[in-house]
PDBQT receptor file of N, H, CA, C and O in Angstrom, charges set to zero:
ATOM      1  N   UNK A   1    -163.827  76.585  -3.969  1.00  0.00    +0.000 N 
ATOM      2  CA  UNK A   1    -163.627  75.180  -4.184  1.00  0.00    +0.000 C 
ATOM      3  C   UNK A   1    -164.143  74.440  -2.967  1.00  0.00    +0.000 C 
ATOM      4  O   UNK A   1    -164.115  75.037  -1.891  1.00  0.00    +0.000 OA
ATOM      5  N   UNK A   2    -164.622  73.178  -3.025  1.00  0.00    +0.000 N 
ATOM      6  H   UNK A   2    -164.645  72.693  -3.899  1.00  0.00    +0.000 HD
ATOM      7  CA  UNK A   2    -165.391  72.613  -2.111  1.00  0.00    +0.000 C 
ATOM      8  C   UNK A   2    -164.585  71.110  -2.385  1.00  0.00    +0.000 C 
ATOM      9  O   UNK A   2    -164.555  70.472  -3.437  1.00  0.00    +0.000 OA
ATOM     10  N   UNK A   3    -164.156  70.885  -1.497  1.00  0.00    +0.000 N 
ATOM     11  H   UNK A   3    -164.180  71.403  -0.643  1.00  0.00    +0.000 HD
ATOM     12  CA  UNK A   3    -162.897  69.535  -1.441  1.00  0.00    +0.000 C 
ATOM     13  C   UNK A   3    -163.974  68.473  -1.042  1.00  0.00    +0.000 C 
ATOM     14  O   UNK A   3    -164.370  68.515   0.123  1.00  0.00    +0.000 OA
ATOM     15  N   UNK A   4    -164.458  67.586  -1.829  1.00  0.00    +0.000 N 
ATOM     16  H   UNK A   4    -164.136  67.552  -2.776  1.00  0.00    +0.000 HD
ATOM     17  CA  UNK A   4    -165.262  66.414  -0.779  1.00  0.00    +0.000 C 
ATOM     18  C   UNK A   4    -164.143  65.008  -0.648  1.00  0.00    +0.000 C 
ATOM     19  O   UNK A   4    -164.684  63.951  -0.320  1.00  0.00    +0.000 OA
ATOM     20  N   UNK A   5    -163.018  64.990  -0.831  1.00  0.00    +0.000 N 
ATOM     21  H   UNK A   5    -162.579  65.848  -1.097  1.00  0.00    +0.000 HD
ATOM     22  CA  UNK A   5    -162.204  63.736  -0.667  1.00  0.00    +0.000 C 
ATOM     23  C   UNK A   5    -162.093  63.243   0.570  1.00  0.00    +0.000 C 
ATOM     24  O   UNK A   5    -161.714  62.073   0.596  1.00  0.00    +0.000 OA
ATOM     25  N   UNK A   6    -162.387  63.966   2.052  1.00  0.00    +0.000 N 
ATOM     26  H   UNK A   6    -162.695  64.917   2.031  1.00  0.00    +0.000 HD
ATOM     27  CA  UNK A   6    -162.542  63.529   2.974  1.00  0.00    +0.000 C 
ATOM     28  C   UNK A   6    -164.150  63.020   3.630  1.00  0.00    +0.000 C 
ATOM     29  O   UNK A   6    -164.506  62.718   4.768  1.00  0.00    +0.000 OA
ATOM     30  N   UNK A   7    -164.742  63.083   2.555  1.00  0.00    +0.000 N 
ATOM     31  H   UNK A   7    -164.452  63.328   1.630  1.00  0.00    +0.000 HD
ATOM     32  CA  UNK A   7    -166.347  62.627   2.891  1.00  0.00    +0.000 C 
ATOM     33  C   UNK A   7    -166.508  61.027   2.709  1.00  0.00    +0.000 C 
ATOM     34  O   UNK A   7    -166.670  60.485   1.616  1.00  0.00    +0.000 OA
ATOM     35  N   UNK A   8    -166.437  60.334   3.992  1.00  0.00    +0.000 N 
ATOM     36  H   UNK A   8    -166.306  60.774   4.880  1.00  0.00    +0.000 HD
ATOM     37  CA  UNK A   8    -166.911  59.263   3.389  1.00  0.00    +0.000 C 
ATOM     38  C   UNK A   8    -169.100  58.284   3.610  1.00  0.00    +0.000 C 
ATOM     39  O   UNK A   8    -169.533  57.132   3.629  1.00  0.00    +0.000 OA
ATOM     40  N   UNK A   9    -169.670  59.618   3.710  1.00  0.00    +0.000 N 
ATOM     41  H   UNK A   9    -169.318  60.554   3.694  1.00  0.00    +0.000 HD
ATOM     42  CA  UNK A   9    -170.719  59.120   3.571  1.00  0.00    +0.000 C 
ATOM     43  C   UNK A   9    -171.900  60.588   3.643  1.00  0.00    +0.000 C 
ATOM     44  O   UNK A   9    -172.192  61.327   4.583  1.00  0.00    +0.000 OA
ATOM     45  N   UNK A  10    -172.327  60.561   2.303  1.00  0.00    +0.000 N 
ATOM     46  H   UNK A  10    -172.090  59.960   1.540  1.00  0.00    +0.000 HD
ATOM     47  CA  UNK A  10    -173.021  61.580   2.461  1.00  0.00    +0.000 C 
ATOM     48  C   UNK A  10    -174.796  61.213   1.809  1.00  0.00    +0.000 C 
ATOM     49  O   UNK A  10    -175.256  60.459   0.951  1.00  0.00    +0.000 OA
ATOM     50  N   UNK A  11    -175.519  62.495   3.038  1.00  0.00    +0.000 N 
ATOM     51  H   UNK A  11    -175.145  63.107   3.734  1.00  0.00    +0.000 HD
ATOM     52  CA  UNK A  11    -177.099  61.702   2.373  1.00  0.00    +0.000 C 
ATOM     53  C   UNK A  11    -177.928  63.137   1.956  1.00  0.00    +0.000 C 
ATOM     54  O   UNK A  11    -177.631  64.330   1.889  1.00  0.00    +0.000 OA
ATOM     55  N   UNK A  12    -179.038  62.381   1.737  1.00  0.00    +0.000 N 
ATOM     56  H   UNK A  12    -179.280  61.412   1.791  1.00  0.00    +0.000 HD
ATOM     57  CA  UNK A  12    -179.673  63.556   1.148  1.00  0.00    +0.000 C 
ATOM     58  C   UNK A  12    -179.625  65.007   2.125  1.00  0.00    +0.000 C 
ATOM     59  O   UNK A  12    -179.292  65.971   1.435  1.00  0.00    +0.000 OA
ATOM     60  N   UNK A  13    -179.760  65.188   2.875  1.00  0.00    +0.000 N 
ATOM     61  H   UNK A  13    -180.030  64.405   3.436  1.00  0.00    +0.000 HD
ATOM     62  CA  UNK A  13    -179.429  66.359   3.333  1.00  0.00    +0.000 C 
ATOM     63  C   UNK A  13    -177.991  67.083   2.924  1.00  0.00    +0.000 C 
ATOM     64  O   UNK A  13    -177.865  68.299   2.786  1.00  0.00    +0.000 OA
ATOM     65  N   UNK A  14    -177.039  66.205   2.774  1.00  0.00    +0.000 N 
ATOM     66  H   UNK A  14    -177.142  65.217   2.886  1.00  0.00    +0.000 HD
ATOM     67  CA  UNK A  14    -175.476  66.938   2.805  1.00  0.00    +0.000 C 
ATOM     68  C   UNK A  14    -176.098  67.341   0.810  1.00  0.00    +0.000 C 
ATOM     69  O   UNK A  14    -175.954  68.447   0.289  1.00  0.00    +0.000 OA
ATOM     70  N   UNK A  15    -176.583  66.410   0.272  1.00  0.00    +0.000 N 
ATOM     71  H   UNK A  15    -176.700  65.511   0.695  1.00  0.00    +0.000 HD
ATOM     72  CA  UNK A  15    -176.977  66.847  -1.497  1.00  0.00    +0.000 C 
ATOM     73  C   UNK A  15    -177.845  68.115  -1.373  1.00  0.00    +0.000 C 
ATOM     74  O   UNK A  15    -177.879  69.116  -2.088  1.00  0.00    +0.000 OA
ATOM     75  N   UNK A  16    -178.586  67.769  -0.187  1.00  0.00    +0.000 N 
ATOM     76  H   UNK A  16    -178.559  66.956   0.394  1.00  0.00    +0.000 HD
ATOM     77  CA  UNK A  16    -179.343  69.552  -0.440  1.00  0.00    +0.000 C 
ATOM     78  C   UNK A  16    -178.963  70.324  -0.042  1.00  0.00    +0.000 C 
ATOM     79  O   UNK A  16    -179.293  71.381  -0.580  1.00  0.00    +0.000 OA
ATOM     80  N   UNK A  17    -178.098  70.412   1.049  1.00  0.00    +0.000 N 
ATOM     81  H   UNK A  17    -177.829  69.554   1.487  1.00  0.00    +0.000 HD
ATOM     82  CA  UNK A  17    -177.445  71.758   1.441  1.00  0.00    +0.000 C 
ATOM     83  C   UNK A  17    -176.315  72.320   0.040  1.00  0.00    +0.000 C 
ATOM     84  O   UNK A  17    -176.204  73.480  -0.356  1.00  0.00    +0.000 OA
ATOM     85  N   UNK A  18    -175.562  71.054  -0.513  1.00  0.00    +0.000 N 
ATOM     86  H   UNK A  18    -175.652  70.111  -0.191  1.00  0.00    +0.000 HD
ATOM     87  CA  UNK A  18    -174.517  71.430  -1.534  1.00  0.00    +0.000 C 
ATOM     88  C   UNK A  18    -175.720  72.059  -2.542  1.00  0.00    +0.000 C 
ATOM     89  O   UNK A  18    -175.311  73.027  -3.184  1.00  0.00    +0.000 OA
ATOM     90  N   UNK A  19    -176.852  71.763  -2.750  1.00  0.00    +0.000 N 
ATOM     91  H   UNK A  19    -177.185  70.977  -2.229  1.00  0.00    +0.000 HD
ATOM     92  CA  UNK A  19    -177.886  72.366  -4.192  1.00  0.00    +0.000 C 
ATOM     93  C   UNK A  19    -178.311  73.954  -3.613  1.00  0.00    +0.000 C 
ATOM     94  O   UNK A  19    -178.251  75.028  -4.211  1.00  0.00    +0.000 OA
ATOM     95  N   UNK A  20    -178.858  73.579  -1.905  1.00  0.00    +0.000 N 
ATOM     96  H   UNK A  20    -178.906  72.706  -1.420  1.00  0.00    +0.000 HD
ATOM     97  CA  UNK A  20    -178.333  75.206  -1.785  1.00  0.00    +0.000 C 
ATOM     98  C   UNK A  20    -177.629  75.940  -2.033  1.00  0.00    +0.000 C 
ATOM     99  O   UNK A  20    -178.001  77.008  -2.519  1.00  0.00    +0.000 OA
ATOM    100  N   UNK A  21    -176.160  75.634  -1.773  1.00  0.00    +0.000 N 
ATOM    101  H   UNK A  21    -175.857  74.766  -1.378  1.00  0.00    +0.000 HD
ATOM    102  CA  UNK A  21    -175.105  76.743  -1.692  1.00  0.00    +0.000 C 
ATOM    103  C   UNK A  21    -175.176  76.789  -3.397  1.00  0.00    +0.000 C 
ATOM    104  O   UNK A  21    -175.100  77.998  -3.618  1.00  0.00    +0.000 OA
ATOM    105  N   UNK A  22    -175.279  76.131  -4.661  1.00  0.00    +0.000 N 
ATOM    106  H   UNK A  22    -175.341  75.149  -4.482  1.00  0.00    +0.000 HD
ATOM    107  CA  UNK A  22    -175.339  76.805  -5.793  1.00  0.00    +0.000 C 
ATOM    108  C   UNK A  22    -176.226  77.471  -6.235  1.00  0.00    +0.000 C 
ATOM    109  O   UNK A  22    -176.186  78.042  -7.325  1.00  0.00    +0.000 OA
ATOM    110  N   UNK A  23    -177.375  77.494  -5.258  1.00  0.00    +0.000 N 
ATOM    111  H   UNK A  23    -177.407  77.031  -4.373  1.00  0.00    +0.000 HD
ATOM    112  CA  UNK A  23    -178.552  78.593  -5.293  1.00  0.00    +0.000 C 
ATOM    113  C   UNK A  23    -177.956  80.050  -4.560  1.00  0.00    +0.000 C 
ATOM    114  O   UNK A  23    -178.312  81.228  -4.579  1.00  0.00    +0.000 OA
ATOM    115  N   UNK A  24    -177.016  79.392  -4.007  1.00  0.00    +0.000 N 
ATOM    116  H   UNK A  24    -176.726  78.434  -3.991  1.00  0.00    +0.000 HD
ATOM    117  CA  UNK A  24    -177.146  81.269  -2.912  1.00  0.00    +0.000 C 
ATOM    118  C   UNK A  24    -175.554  81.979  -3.482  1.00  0.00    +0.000 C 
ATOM    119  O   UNK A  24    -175.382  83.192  -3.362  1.00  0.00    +0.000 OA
ATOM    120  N   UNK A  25    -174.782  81.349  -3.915  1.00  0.00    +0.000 N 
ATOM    121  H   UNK A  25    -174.922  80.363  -4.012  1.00  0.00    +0.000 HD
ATOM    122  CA  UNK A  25    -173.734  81.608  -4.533  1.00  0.00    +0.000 C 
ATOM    123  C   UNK A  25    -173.678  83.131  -6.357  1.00  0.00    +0.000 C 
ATOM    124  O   UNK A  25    -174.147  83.012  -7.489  1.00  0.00    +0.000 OA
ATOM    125  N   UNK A  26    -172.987  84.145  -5.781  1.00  0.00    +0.000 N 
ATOM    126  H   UNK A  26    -172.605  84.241  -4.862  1.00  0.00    +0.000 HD
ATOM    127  CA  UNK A  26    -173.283  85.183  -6.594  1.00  0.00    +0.000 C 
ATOM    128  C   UNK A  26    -173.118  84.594  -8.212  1.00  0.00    +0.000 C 
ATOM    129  O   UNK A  26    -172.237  83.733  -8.237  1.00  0.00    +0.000 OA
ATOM    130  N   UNK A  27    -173.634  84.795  -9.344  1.00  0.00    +0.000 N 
ATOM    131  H   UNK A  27    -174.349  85.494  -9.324  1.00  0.00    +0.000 HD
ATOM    132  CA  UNK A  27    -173.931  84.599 -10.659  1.00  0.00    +0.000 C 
ATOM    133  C   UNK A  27    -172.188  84.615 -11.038  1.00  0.00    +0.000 C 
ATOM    134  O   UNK A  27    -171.846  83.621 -11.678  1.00  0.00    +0.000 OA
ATOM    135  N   UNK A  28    -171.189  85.499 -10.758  1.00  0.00    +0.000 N 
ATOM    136  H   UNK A  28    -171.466  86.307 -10.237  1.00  0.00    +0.000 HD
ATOM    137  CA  UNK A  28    -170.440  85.423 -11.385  1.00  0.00    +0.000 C 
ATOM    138  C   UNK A  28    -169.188  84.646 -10.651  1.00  0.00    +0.000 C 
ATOM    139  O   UNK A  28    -168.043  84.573 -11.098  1.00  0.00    +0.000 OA
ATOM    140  N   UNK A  29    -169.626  84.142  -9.546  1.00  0.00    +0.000 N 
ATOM    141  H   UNK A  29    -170.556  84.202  -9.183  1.00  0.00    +0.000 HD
ATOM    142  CA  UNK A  29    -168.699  82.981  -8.891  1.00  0.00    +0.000 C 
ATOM    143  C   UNK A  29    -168.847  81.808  -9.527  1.00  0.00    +0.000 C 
ATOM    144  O   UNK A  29    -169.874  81.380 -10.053  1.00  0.00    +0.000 OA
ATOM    145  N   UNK A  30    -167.663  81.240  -9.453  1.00  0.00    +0.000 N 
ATOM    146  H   UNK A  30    -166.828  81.588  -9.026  1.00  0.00    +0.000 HD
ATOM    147  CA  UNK A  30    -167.980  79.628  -9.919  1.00  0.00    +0.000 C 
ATOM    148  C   UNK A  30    -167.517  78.723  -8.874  1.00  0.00    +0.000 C 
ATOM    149  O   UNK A  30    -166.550  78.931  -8.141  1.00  0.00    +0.000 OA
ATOM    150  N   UNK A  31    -168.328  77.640  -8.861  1.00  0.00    +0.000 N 
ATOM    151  H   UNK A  31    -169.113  77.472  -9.456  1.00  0.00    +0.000 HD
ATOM    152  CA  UNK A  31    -168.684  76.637  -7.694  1.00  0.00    +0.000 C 
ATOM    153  C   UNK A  31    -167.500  75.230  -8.040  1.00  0.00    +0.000 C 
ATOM    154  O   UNK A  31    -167.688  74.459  -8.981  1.00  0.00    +0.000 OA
ATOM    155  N   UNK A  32    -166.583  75.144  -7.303  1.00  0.00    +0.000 N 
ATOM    156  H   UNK A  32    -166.431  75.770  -6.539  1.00  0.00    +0.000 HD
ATOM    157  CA  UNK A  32    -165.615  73.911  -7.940  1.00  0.00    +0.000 C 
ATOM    158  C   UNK A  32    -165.663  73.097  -6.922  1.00  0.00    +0.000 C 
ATOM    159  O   UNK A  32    -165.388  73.415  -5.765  1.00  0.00    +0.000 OA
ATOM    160  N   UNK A  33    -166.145  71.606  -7.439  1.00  0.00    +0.000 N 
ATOM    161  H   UNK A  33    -166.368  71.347  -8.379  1.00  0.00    +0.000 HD
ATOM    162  CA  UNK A  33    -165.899  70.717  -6.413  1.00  0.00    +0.000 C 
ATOM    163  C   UNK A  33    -164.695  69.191  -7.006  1.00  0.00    +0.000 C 
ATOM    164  O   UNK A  33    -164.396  68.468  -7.956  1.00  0.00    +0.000 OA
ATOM    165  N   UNK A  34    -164.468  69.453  -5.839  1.00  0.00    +0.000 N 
ATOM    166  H   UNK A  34    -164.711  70.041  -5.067  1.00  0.00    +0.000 HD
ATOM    167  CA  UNK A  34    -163.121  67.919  -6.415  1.00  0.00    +0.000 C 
ATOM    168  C   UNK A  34    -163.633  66.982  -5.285  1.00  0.00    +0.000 C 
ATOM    169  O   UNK A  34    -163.637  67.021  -4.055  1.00  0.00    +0.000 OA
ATOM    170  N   UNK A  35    -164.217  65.812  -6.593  1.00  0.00    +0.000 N 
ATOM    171  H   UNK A  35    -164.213  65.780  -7.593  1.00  0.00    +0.000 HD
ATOM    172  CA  UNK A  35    -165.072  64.745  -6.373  1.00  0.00    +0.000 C 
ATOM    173  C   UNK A  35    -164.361  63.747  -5.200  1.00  0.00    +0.000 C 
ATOM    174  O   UNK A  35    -163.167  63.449  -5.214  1.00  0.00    +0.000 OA
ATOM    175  N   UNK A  36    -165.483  63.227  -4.032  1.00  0.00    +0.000 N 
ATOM    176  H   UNK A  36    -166.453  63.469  -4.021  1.00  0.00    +0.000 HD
ATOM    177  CA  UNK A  36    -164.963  62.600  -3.113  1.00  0.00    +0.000 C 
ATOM    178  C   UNK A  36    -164.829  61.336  -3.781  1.00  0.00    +0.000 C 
ATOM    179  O   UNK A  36    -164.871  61.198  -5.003  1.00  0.00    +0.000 OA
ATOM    180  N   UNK A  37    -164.555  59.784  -2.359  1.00  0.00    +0.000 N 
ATOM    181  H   UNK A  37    -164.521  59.896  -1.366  1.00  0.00    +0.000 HD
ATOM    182  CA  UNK A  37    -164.272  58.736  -2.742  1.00  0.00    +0.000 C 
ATOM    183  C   UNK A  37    -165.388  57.633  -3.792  1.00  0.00    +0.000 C 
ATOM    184  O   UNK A  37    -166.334  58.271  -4.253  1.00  0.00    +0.000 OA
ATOM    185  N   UNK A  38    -165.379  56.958  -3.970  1.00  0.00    +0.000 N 
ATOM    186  H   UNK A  38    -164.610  56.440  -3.596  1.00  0.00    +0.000 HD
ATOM    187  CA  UNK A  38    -166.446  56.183  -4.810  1.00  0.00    +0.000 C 
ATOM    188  C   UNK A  38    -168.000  56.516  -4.508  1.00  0.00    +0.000 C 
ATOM    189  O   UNK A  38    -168.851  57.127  -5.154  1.00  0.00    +0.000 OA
ATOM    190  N   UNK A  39    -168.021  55.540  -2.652  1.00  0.00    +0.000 N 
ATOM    191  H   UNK A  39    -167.330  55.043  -2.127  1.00  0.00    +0.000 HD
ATOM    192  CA  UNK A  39    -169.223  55.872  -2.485  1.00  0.00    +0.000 C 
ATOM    193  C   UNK A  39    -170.273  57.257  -2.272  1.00  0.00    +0.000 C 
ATOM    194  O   UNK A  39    -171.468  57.198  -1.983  1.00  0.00    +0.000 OA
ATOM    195  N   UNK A  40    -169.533  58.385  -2.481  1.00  0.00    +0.000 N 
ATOM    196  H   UNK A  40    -168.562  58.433  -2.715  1.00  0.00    +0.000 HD
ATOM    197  CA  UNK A  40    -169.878  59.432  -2.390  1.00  0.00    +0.000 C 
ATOM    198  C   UNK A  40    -170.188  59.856  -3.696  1.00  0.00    +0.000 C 
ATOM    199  O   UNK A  40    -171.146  60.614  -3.843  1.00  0.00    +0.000 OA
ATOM    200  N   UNK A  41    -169.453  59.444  -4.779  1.00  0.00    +0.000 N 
ATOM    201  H   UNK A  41    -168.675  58.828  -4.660  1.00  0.00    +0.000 HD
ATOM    202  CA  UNK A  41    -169.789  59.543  -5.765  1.00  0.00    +0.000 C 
ATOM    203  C   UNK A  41    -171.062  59.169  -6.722  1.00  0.00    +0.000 C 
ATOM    204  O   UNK A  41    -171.799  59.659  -7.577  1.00  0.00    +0.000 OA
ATOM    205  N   UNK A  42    -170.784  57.820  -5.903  1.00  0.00    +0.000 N 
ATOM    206  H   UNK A  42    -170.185  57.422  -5.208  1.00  0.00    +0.000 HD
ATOM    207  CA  UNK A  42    -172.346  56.821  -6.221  1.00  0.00    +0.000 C 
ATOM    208  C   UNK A  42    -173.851  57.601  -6.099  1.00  0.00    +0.000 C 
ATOM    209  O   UNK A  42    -174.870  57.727  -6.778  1.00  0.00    +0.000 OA
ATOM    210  N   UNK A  43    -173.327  58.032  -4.810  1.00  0.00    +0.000 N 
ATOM    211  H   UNK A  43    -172.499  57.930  -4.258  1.00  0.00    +0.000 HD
ATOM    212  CA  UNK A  43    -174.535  58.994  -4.351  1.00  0.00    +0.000 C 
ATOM    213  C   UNK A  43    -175.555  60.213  -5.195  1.00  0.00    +0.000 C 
ATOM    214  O   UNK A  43    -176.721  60.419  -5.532  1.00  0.00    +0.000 OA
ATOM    215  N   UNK A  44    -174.119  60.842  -5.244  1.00  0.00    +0.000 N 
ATOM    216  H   UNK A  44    -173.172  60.675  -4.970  1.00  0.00    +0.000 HD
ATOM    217  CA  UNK A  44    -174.219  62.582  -5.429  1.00  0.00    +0.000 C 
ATOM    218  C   UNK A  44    -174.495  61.869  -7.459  1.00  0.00    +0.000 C 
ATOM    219  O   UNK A  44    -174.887  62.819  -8.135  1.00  0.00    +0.000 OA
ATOM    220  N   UNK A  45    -174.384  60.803  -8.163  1.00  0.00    +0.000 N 
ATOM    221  H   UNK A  45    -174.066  60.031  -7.613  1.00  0.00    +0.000 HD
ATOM    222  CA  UNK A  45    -174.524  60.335  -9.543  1.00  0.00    +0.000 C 
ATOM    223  C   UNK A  45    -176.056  59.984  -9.054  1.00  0.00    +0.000 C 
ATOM    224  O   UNK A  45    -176.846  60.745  -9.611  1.00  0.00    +0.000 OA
ATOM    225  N   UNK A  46    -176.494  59.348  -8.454  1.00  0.00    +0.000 N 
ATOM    226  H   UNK A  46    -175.852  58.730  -8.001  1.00  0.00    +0.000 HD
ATOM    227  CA  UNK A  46    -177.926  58.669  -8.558  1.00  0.00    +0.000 C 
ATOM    228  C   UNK A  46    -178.852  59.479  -9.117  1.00  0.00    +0.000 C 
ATOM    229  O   UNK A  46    -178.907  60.686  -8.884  1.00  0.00    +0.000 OA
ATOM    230  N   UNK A  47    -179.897  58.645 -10.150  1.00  0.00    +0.000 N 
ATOM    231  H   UNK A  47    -179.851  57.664 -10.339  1.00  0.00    +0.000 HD
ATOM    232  CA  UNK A  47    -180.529  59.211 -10.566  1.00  0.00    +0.000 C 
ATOM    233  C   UNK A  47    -181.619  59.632  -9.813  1.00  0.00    +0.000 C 
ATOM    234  O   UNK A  47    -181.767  58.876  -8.852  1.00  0.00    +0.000 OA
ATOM    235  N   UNK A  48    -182.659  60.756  -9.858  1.00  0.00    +0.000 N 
ATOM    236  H   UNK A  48    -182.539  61.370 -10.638  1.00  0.00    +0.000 HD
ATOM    237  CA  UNK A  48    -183.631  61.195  -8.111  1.00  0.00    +0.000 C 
ATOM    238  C   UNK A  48    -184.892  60.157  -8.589  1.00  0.00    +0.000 C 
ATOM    239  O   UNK A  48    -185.870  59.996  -7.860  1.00  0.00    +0.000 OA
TER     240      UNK A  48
């Protein structure tokens, strides 16, 4: 589980490292994240 509720500003680098770790993460793990505050949300929603 990956807690982002204490993130309050994240940029493209913090989005590519998180797209890494579901690249390097074994097939039968599952990846849980509990969504940070708005503007983080805004973010990690934008369309590329």
């Amino acid at each position: 589980m990956l807690d982002l509720r204490a993130l309050s500003f994240i940029d493209s680098s913090g989005i590519r490292a998180l797209l890494r770790l579901t690249t390097q993460i074994r097939h039968d793990v599952r990846l849980r994240l509990v969504p940070g505050p708005p503007r983080v949300q805004r973010v990690s929603n934008s369309p590329a």
